[in-house]
matplotlib code that plots the C-alpha trace (Angstrom):
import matplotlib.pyplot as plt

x = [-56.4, -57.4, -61.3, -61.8, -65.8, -63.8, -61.3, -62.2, -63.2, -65.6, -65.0, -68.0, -69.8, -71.6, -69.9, -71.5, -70.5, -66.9, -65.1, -67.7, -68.8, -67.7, -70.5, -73.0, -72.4, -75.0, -78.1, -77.0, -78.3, -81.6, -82.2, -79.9, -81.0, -80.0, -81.4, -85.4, -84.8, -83.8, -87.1, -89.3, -88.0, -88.9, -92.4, -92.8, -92.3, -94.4, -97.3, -96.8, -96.7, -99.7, -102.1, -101.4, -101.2, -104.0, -106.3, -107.1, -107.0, -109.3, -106.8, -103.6, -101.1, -100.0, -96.5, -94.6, -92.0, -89.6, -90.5, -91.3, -87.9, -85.9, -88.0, -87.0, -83.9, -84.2, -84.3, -82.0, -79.1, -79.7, -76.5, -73.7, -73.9, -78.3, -77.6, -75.6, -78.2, -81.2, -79.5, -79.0, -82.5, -83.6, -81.4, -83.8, -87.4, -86.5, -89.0, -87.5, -90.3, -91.0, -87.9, -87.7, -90.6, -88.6, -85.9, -87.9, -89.7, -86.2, -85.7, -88.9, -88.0, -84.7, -86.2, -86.8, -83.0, -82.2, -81.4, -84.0, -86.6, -90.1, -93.7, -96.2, -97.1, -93.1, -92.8, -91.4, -91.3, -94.4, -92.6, -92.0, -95.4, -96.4, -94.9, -98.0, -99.0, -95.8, -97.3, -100.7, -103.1, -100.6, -99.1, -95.9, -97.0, -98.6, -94.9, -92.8, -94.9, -94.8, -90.9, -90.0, -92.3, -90.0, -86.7, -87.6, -88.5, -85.3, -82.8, -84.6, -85.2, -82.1, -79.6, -80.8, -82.5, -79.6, -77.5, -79.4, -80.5, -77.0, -76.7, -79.7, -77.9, -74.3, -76.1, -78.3, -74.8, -73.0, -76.4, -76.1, -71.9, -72.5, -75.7, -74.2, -71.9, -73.0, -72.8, -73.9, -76.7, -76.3, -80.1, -79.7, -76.5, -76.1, -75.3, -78.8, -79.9, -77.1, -78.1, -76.0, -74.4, -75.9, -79.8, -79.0, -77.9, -80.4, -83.1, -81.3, -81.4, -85.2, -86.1, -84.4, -85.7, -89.3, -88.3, -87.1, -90.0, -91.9, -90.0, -90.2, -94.2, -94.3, -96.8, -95.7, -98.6, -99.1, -101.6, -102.1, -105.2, -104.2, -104.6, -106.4, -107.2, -110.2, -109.7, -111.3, -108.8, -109.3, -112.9, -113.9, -111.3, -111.9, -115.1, -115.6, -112.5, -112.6, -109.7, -109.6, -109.0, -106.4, -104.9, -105.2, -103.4, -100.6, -99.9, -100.2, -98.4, -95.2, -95.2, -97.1, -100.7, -103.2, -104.1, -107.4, -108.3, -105.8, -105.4, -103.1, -100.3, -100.3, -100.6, -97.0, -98.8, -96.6, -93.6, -94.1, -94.8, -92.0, -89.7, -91.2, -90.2, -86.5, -86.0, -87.4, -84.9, -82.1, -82.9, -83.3, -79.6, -78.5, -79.3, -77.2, -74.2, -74.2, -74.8, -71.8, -69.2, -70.4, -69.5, -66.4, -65.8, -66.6, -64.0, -66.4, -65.7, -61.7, -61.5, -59.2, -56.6, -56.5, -60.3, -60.5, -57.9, -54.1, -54.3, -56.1, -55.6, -53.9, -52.0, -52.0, -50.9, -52.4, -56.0, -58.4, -60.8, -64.4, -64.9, -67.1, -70.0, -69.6, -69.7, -73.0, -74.1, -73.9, -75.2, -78.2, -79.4, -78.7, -80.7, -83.5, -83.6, -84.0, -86.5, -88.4, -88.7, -89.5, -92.5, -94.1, -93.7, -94.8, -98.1, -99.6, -99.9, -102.0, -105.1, -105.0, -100.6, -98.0, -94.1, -92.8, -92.7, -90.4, -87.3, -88.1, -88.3, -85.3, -83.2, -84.4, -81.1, -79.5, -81.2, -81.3, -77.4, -76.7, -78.5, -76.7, -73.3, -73.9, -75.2, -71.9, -69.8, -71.4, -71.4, -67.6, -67.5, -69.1, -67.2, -63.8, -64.3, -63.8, -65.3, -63.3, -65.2, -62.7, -63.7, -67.7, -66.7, -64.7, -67.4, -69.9, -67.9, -67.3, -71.2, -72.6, -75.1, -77.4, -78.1, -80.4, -83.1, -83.3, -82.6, -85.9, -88.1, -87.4, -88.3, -91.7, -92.4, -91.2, -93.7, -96.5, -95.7, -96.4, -92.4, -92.0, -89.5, -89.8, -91.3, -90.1, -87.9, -87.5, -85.9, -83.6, -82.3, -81.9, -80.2, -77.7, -77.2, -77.7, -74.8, -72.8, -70.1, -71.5, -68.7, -69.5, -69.0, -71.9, -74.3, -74.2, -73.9, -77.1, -78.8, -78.0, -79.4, -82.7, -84.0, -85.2, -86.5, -83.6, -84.1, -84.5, -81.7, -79.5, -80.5, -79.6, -76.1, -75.4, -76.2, -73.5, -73.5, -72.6, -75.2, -78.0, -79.2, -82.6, -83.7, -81.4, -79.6, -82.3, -84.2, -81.8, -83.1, -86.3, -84.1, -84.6, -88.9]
y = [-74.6, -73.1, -73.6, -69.6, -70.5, -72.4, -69.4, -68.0, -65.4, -65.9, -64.3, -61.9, -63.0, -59.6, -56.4, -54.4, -57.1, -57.1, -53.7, -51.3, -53.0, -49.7, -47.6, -50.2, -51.2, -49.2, -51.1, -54.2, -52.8, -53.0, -54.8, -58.3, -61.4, -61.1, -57.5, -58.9, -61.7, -59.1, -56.8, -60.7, -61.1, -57.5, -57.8, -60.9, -59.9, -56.4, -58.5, -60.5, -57.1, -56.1, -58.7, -59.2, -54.9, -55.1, -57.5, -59.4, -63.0, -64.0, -65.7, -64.3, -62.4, -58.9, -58.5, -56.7, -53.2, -55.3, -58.4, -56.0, -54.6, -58.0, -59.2, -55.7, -56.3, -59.4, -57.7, -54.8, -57.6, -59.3, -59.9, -63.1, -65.4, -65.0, -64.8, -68.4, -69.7, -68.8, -70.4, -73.7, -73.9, -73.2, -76.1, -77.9, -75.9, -75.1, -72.4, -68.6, -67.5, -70.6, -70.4, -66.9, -68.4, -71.0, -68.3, -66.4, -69.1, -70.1, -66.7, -67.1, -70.0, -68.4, -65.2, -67.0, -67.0, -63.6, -61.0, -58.2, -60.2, -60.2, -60.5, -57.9, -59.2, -58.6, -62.7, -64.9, -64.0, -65.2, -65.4, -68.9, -69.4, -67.5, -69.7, -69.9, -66.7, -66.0, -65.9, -66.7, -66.1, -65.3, -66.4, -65.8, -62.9, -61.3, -61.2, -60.3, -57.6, -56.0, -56.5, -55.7, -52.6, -51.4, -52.3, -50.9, -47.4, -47.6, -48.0, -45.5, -43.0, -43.4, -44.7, -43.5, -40.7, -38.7, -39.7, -38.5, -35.5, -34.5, -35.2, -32.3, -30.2, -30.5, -30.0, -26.5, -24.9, -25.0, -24.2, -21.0, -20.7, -20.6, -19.3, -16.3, -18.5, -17.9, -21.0, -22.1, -24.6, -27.6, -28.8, -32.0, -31.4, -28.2, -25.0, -23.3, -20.1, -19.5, -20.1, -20.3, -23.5, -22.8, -23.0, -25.8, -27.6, -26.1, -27.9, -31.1, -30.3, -29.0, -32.7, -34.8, -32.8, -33.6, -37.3, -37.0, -35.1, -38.0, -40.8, -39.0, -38.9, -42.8, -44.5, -47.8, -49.9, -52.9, -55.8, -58.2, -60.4, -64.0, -66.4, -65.4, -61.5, -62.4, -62.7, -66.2, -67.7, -64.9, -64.8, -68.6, -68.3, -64.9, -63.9, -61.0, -59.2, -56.1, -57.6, -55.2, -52.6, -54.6, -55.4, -51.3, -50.5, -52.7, -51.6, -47.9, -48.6, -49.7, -46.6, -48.2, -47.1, -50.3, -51.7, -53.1, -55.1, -58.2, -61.7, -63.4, -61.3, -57.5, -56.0, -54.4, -51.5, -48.8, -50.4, -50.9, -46.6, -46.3, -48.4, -45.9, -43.0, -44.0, -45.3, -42.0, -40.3, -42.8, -41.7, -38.1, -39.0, -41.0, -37.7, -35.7, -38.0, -38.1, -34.8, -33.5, -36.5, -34.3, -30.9, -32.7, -34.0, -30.5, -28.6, -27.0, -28.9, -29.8, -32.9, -32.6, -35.2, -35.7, -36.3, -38.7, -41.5, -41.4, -43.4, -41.9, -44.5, -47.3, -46.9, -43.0, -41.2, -37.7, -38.9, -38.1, -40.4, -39.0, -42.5, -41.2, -40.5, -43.4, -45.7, -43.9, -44.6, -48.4, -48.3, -46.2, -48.5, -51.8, -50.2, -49.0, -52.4, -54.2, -51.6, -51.7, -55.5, -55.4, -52.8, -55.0, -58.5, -57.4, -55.5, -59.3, -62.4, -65.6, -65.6, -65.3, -65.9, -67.3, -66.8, -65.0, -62.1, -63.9, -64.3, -60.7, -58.5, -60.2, -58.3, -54.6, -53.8, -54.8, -52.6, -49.5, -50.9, -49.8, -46.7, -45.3, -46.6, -44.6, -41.1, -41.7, -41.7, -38.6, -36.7, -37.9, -36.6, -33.0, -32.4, -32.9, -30.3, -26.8, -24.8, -23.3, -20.2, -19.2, -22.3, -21.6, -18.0, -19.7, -21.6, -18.8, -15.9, -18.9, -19.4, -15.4, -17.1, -18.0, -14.4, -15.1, -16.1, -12.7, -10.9, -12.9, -12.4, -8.6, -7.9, -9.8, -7.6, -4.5, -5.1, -6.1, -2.4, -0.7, -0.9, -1.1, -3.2, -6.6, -8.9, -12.5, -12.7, -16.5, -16.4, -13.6, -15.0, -18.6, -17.0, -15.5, -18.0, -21.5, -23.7, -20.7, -19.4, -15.6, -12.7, -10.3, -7.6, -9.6, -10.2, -6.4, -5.4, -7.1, -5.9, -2.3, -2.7, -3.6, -0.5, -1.3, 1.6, 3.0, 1.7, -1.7, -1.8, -0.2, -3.3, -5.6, -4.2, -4.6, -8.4, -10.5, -14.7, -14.6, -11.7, -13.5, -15.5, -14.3, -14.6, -17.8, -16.7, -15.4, -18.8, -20.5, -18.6, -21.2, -23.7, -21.7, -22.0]
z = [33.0, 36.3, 36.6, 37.3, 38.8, 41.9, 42.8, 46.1, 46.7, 44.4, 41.1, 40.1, 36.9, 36.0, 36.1, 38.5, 40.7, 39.9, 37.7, 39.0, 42.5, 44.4, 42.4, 42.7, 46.3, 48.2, 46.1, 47.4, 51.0, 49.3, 46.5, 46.8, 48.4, 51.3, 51.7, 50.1, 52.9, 55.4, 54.2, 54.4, 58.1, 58.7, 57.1, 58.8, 62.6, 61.9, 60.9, 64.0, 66.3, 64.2, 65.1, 68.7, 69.3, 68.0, 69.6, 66.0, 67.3, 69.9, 72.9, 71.7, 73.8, 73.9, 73.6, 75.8, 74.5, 75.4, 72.8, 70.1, 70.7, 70.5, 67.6, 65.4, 66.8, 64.9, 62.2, 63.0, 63.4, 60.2, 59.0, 57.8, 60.1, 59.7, 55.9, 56.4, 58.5, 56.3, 53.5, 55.0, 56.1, 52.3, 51.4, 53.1, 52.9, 48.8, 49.6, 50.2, 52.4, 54.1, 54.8, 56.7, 58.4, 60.1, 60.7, 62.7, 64.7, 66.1, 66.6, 68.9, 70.6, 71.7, 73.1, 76.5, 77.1, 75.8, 78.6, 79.7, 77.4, 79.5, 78.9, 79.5, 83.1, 83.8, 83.7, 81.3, 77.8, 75.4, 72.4, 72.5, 72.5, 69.6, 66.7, 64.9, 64.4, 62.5, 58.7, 59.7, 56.7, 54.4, 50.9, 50.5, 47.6, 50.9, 52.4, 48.6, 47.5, 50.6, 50.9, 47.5, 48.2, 50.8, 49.2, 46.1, 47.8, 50.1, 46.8, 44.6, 47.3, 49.1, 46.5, 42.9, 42.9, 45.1, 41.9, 39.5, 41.7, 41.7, 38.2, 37.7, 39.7, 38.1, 34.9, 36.2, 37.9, 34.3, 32.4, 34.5, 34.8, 30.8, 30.1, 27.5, 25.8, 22.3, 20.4, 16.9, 17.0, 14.4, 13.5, 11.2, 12.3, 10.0, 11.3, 12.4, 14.7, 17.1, 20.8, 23.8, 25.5, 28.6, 26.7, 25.8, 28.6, 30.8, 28.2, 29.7, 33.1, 32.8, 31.2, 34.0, 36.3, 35.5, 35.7, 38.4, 40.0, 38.8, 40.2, 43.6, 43.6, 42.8, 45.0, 46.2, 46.8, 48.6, 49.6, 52.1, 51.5, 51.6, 48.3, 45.7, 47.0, 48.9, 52.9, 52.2, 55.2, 57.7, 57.9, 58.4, 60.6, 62.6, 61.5, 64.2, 62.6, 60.0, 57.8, 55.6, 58.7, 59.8, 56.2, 55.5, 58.6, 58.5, 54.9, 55.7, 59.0, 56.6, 55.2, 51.4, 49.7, 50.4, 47.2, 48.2, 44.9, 43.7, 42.9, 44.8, 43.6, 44.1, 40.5, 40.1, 37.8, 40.2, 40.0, 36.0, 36.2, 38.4, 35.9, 32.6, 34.1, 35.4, 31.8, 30.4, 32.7, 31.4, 28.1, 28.4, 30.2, 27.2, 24.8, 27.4, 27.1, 23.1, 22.8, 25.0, 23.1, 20.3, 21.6, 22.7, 18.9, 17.8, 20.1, 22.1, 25.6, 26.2, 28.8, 31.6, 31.2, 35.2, 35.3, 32.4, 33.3, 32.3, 29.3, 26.6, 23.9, 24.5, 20.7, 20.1, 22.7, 21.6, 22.3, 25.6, 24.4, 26.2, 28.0, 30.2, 28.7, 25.7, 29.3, 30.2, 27.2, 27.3, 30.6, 30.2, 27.2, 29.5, 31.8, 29.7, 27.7, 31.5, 32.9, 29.6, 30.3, 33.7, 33.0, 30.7, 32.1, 35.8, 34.4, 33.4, 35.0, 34.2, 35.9, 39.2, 39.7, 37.8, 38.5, 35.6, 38.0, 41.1, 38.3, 37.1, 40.3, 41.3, 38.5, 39.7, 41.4, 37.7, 36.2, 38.5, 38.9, 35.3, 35.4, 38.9, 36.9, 33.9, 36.0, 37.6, 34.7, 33.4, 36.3, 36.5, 32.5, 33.0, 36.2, 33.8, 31.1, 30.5, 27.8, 24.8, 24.0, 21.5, 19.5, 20.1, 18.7, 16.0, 14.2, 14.8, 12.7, 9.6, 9.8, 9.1, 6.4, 9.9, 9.7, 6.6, 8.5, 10.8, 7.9, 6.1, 9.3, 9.1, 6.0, 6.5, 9.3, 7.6, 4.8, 7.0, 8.7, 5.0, 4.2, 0.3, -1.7, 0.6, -1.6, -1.9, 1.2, 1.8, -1.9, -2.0, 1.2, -0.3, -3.3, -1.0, 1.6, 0.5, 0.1, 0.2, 2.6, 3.2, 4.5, 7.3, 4.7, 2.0, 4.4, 5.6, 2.1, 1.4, 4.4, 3.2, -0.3, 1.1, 1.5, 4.8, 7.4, 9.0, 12.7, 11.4, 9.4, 11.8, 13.9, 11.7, 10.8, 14.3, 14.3, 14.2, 14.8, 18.5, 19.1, 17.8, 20.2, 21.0, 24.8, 25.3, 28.4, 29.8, 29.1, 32.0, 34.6, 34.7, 35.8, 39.4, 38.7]

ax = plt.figure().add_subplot(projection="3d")
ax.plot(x, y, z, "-o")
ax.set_aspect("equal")
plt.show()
């Protein structure tokens, strides 16, 4: 038997690495290995710009645009043949940062041969020189947190949160295309007070939204303080500098909030908030997807065979089975049950560090992988059906017995006005309506023995299922708030 783990290419293990690669793609720009070394490398030579722009260590050279521009180019040219070569120098180190660390000092050592490459004086390039300022009074947590600071932002504000932006938006345009579609409601999953289909769907789109609001005011802090949070190296070492200037700028200058009190690890409380409110958008998502197989089930949505697949069931060939959102689904809770984890394990750690969190943060991109997945399928879903009205006017005519509870609330507001004869309301209604199938012509029939005042019972006459649906339609206008 073919041992499958030796094919090459390389045959992916997990799935968002092999069936649904194409959706999950652009979060390995941010959130793989290569990308967290690429962000290391990156934090690495900005810390190195940092301390000689700014005049930090006493005897150290400026650097000219010129050196600051090939060492972000560096960076900026990241790619394969660096990804090969980091690798075999971690084969050696067994240390990921240290690792980058050596990356970049050959990186220095080469700038004297690269073209246009001077020093500030317009002579030979300093670079070479500058070796051991690369990482200088840092732990590697000082060059992760910061990294996975800025690849986490990157993926969620330019990878997820389009997605499920555009899933909020899909959502609001048929709230509003179908905000007067009178449909019955189902609470307990009984027939209940009509609404309208766009109502409820709007309520979706109003939830995610406020996730999603939420997810884009997260505040991605970060820290760079040496060891054990205290600028213990720095000062014996340069006592004249204000380290906690320099380790505030260079935060704020990457675009992070300075978290000014740690350990040796930065406390990962945001990304913990962060990973709470994309699960509570999964899950708001999750109630979206059910609830629309449901209308499906019920007749209320037909799928579009073109936008579901061409095989329906692999046995019956009547069936458009509403794969799409049972895939969301699974994803969503694979997501939620990863983010859930991450949340709680990153929020502790022994003391001043342990690792648990280095295995963890490296499965972020799994988890927002599932999520992006599922708000795919959905959108995918909802952009594939069309509403039968005839059907959501169907079940409301065989359900006139939802009319009981006007018909109740009437006569409680008729008697409160000094109208005689409405005692017991709640009952007579009961008596009437439950676990009964009541006619147009019995409900009105009722209605008119009531002995209600004539405007009010003129108004109710009128009522039928698919007119009583309060202020529903108008309710989707707050989408536009």
């Amino acid at each position: 038997m073919v041992d499958l783990s030796a094919v090459s290419p390389a045959i992916a293990l997990g799935p968002l690495d092999g069936r649904y690669r194409a959706v999950a793609a652009p979060l390995v720009n941010h959130l793989s290995e290569a990308a967290l070394n690429r962000a290391r490398l990156q934090v690495e030579v900005e810390w190195l710009i940092h301390l000689t722009d700014g005049g930090v260590l006493p005897g150290a050279p400026r650097l000219s645009e010129t050196e600051k521009a090939y060492l972000r180019g560096v960076v900026e040219d990241f790619g394969a043949e660096e990804i090969a070569e980091l690798g075999a120098i971690e084969a050696e180190t067994r240390h990921d940062v240290k690792a980058v660390e050596y990356l970049l000092k050959r990186r220095l050592a080469a700038a004297a041969q690269a073209p246009g490459v001077v020093g500030a004086d317009g002579g030979p390039t300093v670079l070479p020189t500058v070796g051991e300022i690369v990482h200088i009074f840092c732990t590697s947590e000082d060059i992760n947190n910061l990294s996975y600071a800025l690849t986490i932002r990157a993926a969620v504000e330019q990878v997820w949160l389009p997605a499920a932006r555009g899933l909020v938006e899909d959502l609001a345009t048929m709230a509003h295309e179908h905000a007067d579609a009178a449909m019955l409601a189902r609470t307990h999953g009984q027939p209940a007070t009509p609404t309208t289909l766009g109502k409820e769907l709007a309520v979706l789109a109003h939830r995610l939204r406020r996730q999603v609001r939420r997810v884009e005011a997260t505040e991605y802090l970060g820290k760079i303080n040496g060891a054990t949070g205290t600028f213990g190296a720095h000062v014996v070492s340069v006592p004249g500098a204000d380290w906690q200037a320099v380790s505030r700028g260079f935060v704020e200058h990457l675009g992070l909030t300075w978290n000014p009190l740690t350990t040796q690890i930065e406390s990962h409380d945001w990304q913990a908030e962060l990973y709470s409110d994309v699960a509570r958008f999964n899950r708001i998502a999750h109630n979206l997807a059910t609830d629309v197989w449901t209308y499906i089930s019920l007749g209320y949505f037909h799928q579009r065979l073109s936008a579901q697949g061409s095989t329906g069931s692999s046995t019956m060939p009547h069936k458009v089975n509403p794969i799409r959102f049972e895939n969301g689904e699974a994803n969503l809770e694979i997501s939620c049950s990863l983010l859930d984890t991450l949340a709680a394990t990153l929020v502790t750690s022994r003391l001043q560090r342990d690792l648990t969190d280095s295995t963890t943060q490296r499965n972020v991109g799994v988890a927002l992988g599932h999520s992006l997945l599922a708000v795919d399928n959905i959108r995918r879903g909802l952009a594939g059906l069309d509403v039968d009205r005839a059907r959501l006017e169907e079940d409301l005519e065989a359900t006139w017995e939802v009319l009981g509870e006007p018909v109740q609330q009437a006569m409680r507001a008729a008697a409160v006005a000094g109208a005689t004869g409405m005692a017991d309301p709640y009952e007579r209604l009961k008596e009437l309506t439950r676990g009964k199938k009541v006619t147009p012509e019995g409900m009105r029939e009722f209605i008119s023995g009531l002995g209600m005042p004539d405007d009010v019972e003129a108004r109710l006459l009128a009522l039928t299922p698919a007119t009583y649906t309060g202020l529903a339609a108008e309710l989707v206008s707050h989408l536009d708030d």
